[in-house]
N, C-alpha and C positions, 0 to 999 in steps of 0.2 A: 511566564507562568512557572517555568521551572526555576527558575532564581525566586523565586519567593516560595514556593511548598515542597523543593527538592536540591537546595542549592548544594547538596553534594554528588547530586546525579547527573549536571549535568555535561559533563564529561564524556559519557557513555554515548549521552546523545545526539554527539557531535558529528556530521554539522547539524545547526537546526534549522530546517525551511518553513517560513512562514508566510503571510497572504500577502505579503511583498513583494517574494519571489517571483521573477519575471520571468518566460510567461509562467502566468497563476495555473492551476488544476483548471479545467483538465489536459492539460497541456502534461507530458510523462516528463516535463525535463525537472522538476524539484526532484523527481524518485531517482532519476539516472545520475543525477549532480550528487546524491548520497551515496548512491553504488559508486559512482567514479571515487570517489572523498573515500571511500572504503576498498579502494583497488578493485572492485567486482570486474568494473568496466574499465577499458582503455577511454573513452570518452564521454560526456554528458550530452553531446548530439543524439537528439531524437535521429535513430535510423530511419530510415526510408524500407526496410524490409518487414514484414506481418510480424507482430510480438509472439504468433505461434512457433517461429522458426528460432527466437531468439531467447530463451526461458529464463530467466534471471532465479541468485539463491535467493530470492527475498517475499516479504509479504508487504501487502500493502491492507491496511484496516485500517476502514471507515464506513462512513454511514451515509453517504449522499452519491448522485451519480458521479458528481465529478472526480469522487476519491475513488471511485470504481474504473471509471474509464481511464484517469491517469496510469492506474495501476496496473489496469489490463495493458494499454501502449505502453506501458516501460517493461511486459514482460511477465511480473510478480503476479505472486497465487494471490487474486483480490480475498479479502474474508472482510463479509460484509456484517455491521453490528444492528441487528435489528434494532426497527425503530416503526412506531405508529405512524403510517402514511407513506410508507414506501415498501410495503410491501411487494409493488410492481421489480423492485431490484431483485429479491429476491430469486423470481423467474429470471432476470436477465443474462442471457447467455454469457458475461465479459464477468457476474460474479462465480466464482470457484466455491467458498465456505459462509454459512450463513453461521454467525454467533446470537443468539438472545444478548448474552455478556461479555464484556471484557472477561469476567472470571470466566464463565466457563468455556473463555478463548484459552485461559492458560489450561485448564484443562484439555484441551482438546491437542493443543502443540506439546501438552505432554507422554498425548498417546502417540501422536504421529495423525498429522492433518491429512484429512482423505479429501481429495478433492472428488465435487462432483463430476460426472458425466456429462458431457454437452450433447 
């Protein structure tokens, strides 16, 4: 997708994990395999310790459980992108930020993201 509608971007977004990636969401290891590729993390092993203890700089945004629950086990503030029929995530304790939009996600990371309350 990005080599045909961004093929100058796609650099930035390197590495790129896709529904190849073994194991698939919601498995945290595509998230942690980008933080490691980004030096965040010493490794892309899924820890054995609660993702509360272990906080990562990053964000994970998506629209489905499994992009929620990957994001929560690798750590990252989930921000979830409303969507018709899954309202249920919204309550779910494991999302942090509900977005309507992608835009008014950059809005919101340009104020500084509040996560909610659990």
């Amino acid at each position: 997708m990005l080599a045909v509608h961004l093929p100058g971007h796609i650099e930035p977004f390197a590495p790129i994990v896709t529904r190849e990636f073994r194991p698939p969401k919601p498995s945290p290891a595509g998230i942690l395999h980008i933080a490691q590729a980004w030096e965040i993390v010493d490794s892309a092993e899924v820890p054995k310790t609660k993702p509360e203890s272990r906080p990562l700089p990053l964000i994970m945004v998506g629209d489905s459980i499994d992009d929620i629950i990957a994001g929560h086990e690798a750590g990252a503030i989930t921000v979830l992108v409303r969507s018709e029929g899954k309202e249920e995530l919204e309550r779910d304790g494991r999302t942090d930020v509900v977005s309507s939009t992608l835009n008014e996600l950059v809005g919101l990371l340009e104020r500084g993201l509040e996560v909610r309350e659990k």
